[in-house]
N, C-alpha and C positions, 0 to 999 in steps of 0.2 A: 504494500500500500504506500502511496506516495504519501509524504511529510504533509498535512493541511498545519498552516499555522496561522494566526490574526494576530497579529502586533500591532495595535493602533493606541492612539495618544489624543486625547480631546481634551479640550478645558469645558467644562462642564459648572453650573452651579451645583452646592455640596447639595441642595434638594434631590436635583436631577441625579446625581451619581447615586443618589442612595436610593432613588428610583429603581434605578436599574440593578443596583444587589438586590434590591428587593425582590423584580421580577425574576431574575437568576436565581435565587431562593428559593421562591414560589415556584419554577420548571421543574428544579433537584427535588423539591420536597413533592410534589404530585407526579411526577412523570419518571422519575430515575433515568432523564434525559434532558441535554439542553439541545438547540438549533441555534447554529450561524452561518451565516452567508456570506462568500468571498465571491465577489465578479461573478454576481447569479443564480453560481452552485450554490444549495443550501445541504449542508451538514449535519449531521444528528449524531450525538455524542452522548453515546449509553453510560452510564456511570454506574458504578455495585452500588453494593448496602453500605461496602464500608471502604473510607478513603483516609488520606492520612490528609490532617489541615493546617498546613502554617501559615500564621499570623508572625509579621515581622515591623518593627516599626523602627524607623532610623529618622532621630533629631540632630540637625546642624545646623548648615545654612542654607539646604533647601530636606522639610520633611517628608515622608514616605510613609505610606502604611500598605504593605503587601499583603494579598490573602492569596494563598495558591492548595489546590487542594492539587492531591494525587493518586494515584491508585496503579 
């Protein structure tokens, strides 16, 4: 299977992002799947029961907060 990856970068109000964890939440939590779409193709990306979840936060002089799960 070829490599599908989405690396994109938006400025976003903190509403709106937390919109979108939300919806991303709500997919994993009822569907044990999310969907995304690069140039048309849409993707469906099965996820288990059970994943591994890191939370990473880095304060300087520009902050970060990463959530990456994996499985």
């Amino acid at each position: 299977m070829d490599l599908f990856e989405i690396d994109q970068t938006q400025r976003l109000r903190r509403e709106d992002a937390a919109a979108r964890l939300h919806a991303l939440a709500d997919a994993l939590a009822r569907h044990n799947s999310v969907q995304f779409e690069r140039n048309g193709h849409r993707i469906t990306v099965d996820v288990p029961d059970e994943v591994e979840l890191k939370v990473e936060v880095e304060i300087g002089e520009e902050n970060e907060l990463e959530i990456e799960l994996t499985w």
